[in-house]
Backbone as a printed PyTorch tensor [residue, N CA C, xyz], in Angstrom:
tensor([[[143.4200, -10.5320,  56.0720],
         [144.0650,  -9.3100,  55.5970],
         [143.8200,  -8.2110,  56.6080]],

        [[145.0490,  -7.1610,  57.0500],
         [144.8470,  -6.4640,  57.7910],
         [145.1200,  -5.4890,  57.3020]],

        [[144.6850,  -4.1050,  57.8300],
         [144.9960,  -3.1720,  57.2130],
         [143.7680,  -1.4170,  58.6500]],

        [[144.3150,  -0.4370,  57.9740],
         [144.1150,   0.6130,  59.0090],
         [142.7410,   1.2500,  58.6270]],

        [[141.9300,   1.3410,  59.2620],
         [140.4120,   2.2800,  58.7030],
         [141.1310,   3.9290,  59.2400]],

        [[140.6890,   5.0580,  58.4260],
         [140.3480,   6.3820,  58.3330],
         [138.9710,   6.5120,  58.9510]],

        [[138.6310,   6.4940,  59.9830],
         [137.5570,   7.1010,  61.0610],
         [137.9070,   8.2070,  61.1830]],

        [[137.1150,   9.1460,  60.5340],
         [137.2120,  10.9010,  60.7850],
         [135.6360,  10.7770,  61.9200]],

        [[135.0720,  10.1680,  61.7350],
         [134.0680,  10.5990,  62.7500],
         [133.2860,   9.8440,  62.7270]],

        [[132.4960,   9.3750,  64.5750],
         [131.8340,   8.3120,  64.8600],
         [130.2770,   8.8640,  64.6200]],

        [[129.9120,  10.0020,  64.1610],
         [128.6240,  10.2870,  64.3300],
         [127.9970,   9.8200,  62.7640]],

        [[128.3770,   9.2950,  61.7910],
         [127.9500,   8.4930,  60.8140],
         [127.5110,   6.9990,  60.8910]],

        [[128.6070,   6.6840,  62.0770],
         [127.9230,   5.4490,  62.7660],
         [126.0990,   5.5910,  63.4520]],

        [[126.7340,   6.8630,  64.3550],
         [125.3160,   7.5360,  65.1370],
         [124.1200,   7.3770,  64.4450]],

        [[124.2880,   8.1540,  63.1810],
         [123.3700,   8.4580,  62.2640],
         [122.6240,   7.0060,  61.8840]],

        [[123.7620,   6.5350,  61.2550],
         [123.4820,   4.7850,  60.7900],
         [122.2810,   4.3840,  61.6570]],

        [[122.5540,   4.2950,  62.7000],
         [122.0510,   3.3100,  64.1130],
         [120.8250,   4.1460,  64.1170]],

        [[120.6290,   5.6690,  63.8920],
         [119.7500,   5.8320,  64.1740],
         [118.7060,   5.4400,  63.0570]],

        [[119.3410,   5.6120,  62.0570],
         [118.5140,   4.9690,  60.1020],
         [117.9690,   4.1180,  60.6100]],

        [[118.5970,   2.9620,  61.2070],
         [118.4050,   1.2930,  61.3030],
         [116.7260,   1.4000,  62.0670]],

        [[117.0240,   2.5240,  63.0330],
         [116.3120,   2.1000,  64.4450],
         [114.4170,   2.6010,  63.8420]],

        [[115.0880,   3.8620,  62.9550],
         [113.6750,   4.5800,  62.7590],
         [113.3690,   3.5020,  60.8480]],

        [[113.7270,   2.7560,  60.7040],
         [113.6440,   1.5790,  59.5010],
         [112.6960,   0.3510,  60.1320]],

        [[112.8630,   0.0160,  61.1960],
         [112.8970,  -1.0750,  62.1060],
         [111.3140,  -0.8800,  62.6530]],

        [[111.1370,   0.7290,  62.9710],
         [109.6000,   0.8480,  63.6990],
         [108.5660,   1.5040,  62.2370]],

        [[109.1730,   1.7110,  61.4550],
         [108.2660,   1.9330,  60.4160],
         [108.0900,   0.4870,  59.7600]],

        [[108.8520,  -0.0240,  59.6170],
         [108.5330,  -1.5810,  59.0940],
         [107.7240,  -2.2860,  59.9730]],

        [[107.9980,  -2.2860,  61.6550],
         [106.6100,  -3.2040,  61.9960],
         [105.5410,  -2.4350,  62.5800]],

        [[105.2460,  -1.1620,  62.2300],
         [104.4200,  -0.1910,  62.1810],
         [103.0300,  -0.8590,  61.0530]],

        [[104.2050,  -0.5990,  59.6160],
         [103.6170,  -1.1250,  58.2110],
         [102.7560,  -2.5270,  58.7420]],

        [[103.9240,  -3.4180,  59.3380],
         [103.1480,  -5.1870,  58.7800],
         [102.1860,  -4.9370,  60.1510]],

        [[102.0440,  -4.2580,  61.1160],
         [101.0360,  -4.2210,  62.2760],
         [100.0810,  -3.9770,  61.7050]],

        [[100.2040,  -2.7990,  60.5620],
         [ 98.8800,  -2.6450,  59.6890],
         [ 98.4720,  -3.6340,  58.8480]],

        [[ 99.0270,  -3.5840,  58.3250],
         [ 98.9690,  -4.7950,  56.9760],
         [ 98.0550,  -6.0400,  57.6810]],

        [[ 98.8090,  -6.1870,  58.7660],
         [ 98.1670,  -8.2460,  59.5960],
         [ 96.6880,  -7.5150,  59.8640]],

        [[ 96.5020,  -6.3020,  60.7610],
         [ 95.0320,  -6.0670,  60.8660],
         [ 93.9180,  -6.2200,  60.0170]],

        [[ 94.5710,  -5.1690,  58.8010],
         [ 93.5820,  -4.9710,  57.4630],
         [ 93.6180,  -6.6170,  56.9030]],

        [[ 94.2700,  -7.4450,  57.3530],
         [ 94.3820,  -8.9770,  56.3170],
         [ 93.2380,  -9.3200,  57.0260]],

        [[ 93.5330,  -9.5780,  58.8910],
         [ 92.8530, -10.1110,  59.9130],
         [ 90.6270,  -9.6380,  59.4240]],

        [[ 90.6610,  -8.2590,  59.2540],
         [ 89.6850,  -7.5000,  59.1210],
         [ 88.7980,  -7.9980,  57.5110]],

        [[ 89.4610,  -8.5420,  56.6630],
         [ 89.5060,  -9.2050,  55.1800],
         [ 88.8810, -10.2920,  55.0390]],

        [[ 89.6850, -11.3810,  56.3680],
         [ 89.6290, -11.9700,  56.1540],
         [ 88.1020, -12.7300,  57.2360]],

        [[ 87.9100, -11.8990,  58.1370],
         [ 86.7380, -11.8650,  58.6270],
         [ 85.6280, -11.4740,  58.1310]],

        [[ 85.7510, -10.3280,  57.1950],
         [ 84.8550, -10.2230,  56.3560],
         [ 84.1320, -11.1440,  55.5110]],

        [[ 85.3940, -12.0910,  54.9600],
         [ 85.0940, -12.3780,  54.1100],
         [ 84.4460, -13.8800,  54.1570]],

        [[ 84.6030, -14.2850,  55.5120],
         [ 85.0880, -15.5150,  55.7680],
         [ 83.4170, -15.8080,  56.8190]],

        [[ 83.2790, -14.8790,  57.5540],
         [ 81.9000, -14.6350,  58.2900],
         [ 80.7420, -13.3300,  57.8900]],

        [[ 81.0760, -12.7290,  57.8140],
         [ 80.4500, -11.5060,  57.1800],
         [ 79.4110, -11.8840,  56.0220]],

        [[ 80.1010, -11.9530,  55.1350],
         [ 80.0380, -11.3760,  53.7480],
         [ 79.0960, -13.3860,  53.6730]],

        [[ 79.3450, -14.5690,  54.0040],
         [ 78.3250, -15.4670,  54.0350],
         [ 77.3280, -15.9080,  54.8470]],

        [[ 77.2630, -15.0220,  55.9320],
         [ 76.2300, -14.6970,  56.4340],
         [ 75.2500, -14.1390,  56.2270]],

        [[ 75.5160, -13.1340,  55.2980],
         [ 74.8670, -11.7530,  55.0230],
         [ 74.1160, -12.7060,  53.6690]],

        [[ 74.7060, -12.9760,  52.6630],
         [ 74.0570, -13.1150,  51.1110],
         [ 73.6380, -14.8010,  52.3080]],

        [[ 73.6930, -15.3820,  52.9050],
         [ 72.7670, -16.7090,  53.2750],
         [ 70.9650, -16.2540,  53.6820]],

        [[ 70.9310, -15.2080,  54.4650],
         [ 70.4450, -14.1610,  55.1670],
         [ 69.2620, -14.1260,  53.8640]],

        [[ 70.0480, -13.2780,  53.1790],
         [ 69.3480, -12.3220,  52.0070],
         [ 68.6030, -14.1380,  50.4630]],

        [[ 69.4910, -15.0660,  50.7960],
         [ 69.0270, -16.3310,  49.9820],
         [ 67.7790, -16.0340,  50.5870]],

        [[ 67.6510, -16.7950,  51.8970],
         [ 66.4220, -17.2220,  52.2010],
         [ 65.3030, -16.1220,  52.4340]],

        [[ 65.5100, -14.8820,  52.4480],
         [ 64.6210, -13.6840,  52.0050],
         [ 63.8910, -13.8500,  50.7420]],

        [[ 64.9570, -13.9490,  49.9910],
         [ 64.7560, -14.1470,  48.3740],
         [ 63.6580, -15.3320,  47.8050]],

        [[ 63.5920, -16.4180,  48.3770],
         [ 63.0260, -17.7820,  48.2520],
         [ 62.2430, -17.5580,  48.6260]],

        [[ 61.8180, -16.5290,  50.2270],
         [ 60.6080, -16.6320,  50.4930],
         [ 59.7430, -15.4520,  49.9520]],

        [[ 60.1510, -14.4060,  49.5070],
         [ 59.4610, -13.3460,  48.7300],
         [ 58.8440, -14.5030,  47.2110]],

        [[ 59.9330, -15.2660,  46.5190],
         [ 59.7570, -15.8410,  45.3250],
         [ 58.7220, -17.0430,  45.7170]],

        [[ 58.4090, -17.7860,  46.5710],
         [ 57.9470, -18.8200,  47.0500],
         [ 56.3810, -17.7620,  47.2940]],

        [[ 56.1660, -16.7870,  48.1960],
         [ 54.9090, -16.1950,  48.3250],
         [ 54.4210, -15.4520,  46.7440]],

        [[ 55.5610, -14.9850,  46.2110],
         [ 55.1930, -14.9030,  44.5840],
         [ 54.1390, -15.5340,  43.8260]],

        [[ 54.9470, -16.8360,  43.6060],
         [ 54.1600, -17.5730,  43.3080],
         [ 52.8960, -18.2650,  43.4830]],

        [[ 52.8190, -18.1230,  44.9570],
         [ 51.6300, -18.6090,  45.5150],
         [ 50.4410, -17.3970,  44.8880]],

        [[ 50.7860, -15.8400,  45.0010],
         [ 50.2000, -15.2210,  44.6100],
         [ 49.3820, -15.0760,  43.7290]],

        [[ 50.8080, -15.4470,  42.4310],
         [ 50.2710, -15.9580,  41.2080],
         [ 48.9570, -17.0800,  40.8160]],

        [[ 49.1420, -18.0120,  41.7030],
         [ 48.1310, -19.1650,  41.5550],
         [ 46.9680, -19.0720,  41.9220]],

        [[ 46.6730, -17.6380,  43.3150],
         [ 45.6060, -17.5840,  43.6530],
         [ 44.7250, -16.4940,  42.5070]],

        [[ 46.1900, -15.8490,  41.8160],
         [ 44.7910, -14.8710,  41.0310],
         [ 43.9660, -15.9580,  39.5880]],

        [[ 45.3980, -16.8520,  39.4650],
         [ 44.8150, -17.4970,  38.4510],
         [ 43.4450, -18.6930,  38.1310]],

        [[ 43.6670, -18.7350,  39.4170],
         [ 41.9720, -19.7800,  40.3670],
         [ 41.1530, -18.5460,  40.4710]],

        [[ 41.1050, -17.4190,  40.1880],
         [ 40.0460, -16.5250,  40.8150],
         [ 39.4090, -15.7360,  39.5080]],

        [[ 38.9640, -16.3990,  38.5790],
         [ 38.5040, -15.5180,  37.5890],
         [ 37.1750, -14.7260,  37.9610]],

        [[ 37.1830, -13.4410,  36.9430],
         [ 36.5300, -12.2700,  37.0990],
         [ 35.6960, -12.6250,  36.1760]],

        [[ 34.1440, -12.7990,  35.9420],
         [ 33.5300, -12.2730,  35.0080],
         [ 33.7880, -13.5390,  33.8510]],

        [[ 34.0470, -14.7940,  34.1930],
         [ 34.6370, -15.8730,  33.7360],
         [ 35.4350, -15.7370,  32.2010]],

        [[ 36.1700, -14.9420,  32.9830],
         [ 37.2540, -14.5590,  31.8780],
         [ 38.6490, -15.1010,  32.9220]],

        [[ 39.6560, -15.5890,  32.0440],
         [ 40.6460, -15.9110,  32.7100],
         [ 41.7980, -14.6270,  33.2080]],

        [[ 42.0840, -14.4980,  33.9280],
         [ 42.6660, -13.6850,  34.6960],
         [ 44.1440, -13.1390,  33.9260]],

        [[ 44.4530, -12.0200,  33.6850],
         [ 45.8500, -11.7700,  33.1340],
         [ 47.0370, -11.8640,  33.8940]],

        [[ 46.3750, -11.4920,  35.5380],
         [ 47.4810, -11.4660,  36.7760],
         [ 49.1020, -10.9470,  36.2930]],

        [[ 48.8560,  -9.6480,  36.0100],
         [ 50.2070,  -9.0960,  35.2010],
         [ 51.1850,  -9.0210,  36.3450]],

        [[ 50.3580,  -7.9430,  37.2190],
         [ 51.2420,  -7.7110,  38.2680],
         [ 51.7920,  -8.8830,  39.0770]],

        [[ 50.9420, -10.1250,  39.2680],
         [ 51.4990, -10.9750,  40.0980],
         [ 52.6890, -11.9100,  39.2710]],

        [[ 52.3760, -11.7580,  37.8200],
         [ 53.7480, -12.4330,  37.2410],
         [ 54.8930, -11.2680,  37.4810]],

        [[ 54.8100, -10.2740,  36.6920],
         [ 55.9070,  -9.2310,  37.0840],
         [ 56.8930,  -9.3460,  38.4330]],

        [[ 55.7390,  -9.7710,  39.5060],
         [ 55.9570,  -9.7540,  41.1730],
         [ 57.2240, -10.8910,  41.3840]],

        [[ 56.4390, -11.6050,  40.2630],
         [ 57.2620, -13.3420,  40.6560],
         [ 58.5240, -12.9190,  39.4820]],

        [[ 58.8490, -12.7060,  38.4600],
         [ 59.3540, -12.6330,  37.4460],
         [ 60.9960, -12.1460,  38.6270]],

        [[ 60.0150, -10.7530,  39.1690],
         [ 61.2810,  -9.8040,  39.8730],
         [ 61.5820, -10.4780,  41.3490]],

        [[ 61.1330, -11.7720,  42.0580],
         [ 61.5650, -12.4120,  43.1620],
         [ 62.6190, -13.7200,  42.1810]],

        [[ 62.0710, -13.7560,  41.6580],
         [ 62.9040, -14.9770,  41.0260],
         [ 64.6320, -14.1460,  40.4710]],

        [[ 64.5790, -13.6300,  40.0040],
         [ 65.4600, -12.7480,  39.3500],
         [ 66.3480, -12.2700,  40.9870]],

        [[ 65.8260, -11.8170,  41.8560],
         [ 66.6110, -11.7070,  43.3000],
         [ 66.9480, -12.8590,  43.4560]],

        [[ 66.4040, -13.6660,  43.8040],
         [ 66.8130, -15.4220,  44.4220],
         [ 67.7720, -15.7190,  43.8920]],

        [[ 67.5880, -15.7400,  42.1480],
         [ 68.6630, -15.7220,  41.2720],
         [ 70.3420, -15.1220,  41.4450]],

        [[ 70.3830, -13.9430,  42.0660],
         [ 71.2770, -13.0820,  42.1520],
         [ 71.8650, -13.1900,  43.2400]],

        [[ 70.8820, -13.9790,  44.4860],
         [ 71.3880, -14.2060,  45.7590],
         [ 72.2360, -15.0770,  45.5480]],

        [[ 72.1350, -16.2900,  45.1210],
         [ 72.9110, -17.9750,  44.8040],
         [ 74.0530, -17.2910,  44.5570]],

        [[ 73.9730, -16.2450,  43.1500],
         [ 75.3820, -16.2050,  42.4660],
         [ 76.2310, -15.5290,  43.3150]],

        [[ 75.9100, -14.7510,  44.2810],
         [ 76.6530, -13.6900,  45.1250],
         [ 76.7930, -15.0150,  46.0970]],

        [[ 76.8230, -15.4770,  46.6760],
         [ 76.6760, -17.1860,  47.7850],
         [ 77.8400, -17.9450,  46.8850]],

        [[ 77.8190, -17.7980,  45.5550],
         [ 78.7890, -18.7270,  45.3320],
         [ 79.8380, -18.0470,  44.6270]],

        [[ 80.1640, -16.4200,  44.1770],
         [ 81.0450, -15.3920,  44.2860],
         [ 81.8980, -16.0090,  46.1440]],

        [[ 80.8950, -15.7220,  46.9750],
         [ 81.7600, -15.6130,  48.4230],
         [ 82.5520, -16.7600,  48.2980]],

        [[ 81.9400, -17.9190,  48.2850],
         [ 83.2860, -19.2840,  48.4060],
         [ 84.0570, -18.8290,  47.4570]],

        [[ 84.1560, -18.5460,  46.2940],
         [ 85.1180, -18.4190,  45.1840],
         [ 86.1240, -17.9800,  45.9550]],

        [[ 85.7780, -16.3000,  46.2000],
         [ 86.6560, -15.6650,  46.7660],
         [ 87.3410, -15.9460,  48.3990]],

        [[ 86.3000, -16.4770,  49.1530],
         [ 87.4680, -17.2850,  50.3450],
         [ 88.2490, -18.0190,  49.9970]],

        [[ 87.8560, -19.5130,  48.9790],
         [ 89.2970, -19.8610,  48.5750],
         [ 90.3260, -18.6920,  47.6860]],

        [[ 89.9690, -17.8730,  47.0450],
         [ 90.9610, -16.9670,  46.6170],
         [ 91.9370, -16.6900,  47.8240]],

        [[ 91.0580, -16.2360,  48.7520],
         [ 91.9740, -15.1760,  50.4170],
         [ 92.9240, -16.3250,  50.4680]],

        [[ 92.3230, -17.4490,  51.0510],
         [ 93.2040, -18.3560,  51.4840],
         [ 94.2300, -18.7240,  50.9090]],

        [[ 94.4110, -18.9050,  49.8930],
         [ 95.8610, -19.0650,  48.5370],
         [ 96.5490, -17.5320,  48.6650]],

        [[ 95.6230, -16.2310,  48.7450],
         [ 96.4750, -15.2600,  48.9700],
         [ 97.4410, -15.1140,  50.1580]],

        [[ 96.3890, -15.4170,  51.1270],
         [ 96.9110, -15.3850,  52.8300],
         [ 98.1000, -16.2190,  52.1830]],

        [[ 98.3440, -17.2990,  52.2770],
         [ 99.5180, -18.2490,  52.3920],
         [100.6910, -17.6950,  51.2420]],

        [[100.0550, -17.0350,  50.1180],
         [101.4460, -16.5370,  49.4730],
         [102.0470, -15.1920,  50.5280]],

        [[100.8980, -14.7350,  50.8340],
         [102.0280, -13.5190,  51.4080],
         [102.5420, -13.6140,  53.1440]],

        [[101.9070, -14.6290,  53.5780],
         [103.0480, -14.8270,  54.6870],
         [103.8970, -15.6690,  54.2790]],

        [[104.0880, -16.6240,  53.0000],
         [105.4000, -16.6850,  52.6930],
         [106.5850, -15.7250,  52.7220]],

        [[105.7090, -15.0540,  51.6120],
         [106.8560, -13.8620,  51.6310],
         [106.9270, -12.8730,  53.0940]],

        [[106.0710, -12.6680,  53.3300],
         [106.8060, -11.7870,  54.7010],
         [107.3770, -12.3340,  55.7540]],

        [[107.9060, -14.0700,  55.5540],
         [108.6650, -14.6420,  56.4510],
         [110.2410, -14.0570,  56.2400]],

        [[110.2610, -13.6700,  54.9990],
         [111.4610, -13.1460,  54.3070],
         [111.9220, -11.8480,  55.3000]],

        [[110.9030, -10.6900,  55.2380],
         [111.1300,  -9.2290,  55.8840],
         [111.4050,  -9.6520,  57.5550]],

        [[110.3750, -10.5330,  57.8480],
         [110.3580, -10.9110,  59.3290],
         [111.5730, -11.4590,  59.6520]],

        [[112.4260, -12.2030,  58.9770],
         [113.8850, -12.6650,  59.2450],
         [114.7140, -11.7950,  59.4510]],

        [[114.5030, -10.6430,  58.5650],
         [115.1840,  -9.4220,  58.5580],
         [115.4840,  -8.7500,  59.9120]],

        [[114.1900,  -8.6220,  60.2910],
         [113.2300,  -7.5920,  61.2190],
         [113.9060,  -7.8970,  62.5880]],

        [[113.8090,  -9.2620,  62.4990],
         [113.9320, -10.0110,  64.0750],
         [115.5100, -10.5130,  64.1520]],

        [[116.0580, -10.9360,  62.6820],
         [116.8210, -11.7070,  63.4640],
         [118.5410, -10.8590,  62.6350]],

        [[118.7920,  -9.8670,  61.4910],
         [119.4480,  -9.4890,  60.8170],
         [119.2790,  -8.0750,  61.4180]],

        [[118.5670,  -7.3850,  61.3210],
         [118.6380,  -5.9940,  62.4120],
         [119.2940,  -5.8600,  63.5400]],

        [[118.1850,  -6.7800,  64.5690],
         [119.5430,  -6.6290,  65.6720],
         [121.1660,  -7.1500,  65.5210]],

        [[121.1730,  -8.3490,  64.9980],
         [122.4300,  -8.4290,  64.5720],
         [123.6490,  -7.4680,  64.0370]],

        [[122.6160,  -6.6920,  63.4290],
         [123.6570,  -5.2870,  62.8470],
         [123.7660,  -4.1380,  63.7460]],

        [[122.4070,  -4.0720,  64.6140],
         [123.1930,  -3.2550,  65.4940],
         [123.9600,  -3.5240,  66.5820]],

        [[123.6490,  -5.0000,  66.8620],
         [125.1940,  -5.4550,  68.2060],
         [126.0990,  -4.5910,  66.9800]],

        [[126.6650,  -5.3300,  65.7430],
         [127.9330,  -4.9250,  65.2500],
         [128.0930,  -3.5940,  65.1690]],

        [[127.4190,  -2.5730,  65.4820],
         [127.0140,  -1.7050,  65.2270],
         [127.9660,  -0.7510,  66.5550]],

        [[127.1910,  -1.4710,  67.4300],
         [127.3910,  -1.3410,  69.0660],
         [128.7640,  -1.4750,  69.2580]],

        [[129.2420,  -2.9530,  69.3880],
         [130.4400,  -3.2540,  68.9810],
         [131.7730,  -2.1820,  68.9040]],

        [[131.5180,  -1.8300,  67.0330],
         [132.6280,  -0.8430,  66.4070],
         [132.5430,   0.3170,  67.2540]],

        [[131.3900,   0.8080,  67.7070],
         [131.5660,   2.2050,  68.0350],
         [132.3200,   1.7140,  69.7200]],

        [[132.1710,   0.6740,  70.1790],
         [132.6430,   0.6440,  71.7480],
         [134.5030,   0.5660,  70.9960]],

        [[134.5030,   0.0810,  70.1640],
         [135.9130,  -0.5390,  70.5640],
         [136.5380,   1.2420,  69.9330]],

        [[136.0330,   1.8760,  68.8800],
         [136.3130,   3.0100,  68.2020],
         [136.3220,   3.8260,  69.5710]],

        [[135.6780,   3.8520,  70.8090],
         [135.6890,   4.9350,  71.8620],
         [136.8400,   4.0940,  72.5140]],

        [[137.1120,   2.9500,  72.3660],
         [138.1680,   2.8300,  73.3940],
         [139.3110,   3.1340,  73.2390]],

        [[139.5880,   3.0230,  71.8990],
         [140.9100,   3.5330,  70.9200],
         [140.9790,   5.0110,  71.3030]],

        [[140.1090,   5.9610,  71.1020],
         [140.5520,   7.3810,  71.6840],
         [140.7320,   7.5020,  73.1390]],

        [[140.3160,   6.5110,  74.0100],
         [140.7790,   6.6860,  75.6390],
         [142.2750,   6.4870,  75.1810]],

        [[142.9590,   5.4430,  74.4890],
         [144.1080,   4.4010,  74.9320],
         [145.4040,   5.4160,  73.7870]],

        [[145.0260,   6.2150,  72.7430],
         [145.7530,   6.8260,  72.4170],
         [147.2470,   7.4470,  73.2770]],

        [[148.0970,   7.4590,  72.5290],
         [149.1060,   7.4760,  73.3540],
         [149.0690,   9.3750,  73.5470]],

        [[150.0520,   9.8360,  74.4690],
         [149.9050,  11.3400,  75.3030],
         [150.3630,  12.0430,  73.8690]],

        [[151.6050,  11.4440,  73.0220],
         [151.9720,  12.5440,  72.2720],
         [150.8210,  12.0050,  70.6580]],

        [[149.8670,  11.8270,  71.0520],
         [149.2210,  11.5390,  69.5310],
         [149.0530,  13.2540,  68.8650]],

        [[148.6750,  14.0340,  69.7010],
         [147.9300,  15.3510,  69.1890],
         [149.4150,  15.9070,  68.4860]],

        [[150.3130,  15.6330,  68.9190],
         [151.9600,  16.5730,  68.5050],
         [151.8830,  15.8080,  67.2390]],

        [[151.8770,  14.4240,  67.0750],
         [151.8970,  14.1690,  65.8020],
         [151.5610,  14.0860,  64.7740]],

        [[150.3180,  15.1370,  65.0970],
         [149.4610,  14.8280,  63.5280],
         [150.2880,  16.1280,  63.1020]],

        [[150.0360,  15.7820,  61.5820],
         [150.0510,  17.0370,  60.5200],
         [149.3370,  18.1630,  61.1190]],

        [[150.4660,  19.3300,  61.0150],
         [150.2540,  20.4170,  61.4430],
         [150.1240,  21.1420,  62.3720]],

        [[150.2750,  20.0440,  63.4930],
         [150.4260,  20.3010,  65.2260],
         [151.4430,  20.7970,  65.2510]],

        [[151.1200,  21.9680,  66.7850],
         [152.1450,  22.7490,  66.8720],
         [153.7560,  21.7730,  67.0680]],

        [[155.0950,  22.1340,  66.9130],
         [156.0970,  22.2060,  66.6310],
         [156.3350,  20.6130,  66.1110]],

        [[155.5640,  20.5390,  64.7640],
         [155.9070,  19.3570,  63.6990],
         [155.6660,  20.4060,  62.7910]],

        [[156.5930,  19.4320,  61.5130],
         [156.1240,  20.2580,  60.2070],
         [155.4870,  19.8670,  59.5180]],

        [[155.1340,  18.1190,  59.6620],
         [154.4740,  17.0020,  59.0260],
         [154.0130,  15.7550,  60.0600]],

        [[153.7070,  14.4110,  59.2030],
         [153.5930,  13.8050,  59.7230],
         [155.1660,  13.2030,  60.1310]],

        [[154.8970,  11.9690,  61.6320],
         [156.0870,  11.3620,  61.7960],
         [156.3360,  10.2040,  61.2980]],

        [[157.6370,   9.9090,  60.4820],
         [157.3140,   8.6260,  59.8490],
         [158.6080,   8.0900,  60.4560]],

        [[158.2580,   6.6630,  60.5510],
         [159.3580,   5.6260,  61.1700],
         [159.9030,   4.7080,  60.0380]],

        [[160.9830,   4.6950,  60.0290],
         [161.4600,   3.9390,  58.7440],
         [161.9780,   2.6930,  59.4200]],

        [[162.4830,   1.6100,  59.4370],
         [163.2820,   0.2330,  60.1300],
         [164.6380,   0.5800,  58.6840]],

        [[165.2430,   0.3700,  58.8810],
         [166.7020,  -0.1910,  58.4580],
         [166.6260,  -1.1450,  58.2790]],

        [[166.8810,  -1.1190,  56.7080],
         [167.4060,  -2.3180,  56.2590],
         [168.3580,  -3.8700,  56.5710]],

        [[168.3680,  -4.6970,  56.6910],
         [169.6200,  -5.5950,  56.9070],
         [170.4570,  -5.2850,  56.5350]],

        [[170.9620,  -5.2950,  54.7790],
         [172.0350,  -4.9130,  54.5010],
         [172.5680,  -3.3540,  54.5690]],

        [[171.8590,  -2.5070,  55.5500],
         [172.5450,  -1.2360,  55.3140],
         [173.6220,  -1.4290,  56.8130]],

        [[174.8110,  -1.1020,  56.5920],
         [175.3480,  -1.3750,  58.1970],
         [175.9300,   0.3990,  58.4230]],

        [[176.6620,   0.3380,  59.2910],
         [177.4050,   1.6760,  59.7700],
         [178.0790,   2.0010,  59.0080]],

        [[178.7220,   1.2360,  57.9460],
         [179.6980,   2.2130,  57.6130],
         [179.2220,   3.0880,  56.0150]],

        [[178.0380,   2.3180,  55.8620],
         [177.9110,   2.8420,  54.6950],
         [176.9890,   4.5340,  55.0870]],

        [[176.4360,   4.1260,  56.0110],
         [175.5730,   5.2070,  56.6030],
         [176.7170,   6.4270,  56.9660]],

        [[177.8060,   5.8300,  57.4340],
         [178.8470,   6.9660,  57.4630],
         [179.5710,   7.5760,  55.8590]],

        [[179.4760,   6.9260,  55.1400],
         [179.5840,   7.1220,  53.8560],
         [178.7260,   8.4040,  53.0120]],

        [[177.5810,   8.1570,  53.5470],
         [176.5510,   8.8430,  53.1910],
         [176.2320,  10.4250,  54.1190]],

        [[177.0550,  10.4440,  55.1170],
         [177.3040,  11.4380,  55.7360],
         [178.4620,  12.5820,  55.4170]],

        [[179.0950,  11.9140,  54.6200],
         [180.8880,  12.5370,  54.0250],
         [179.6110,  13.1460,  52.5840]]])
């Protein structure tokens, strides 16, 4: 189907191209951030964060491990052959055990949550294979077409013919537009002379 476009003006194109262009660097502005803070996440989470509570386990074991030993020496050491209450050294051990305790669960919080990242990671570069198709391969595409209309739209005003400006509406000595009619088949001369009487 063919038919005529109304182009009053190429600077909506302009504009367009420029939408596209400042769309294009804020979007891989965004995912430049986004991949860092993932990259930064996922290092955290992945070296960091089980290093650190492995670190702090074996702190824990060995504060709870000398605890206890503590404990045993006050309880071999009676005073006055009375058996020893050793409050503080249970308390001591009570509160290493209770850390040790807290270390494991934070040690096995971290795996939880790396396999969490990892199922996350993979859903969302699914999806941002979606934007990235966009980005790379549907953007430029639109602005060749982009490119394109506006070349062939500038070539049309070089190739315009000399009397285009006389013919628009309202140019000097027209009163309107010019319209071209074709003649009919069946109208011949004489009826046209008919129509003149």
């Amino acid at each position: 189907m063919t038919g005529s476009a109304k182009v009053r003006s190429t600077e909506a194109i302009d504009d367009f191209q420029r939408a596209l262009a400042k769309f294009e660097r804020r979007a891989h502005n965004a995912l430049d951030t986004l991949s860092s803070e993932m990259r930064r996440a996922v290092s955290w989470l992945e070296h960091d964060c089980p290093a650190h509570w492995k670190n702090e386990t074996v702190r824990a074991e060995d504060l709870a491990h000398q605890a206890e030993l503590d404990l045993k020496r006050c309880l071999l050491s009676p005073a006055a052959g009375e058996r020893p209450a050793c409050r503080e050294q249970r308390a001591a051990l009570k509160t290493a055990q209770a850390r040790l305790e807290y270390c494991r669960e934070k040690r096995e919080r971290v795996q939880h949550w790396k396999r969490r990242m990892q199922h996350e990671q993979f859903e969302y570069e699914a999806r941002l294979g979606q934007l990235l198709r966009i980005l790379e391969v549907e953007l430029p595409t639109a602005r060749a077409k982009l490119q394109v209309i506006e070349r062939r739209l500038h070539e049309y005003q070089i190739e315009r013919p000399p009397d285009f400006e006389g013919s628009r509406p309202g140019a000097a000595g027209t009163s309107g537009p010019t319209e071209v009619r074709r003649r009919a088949p069946e109208e011949t001369d004489d009826t046209s002379e008919n129509s003149e009487s």
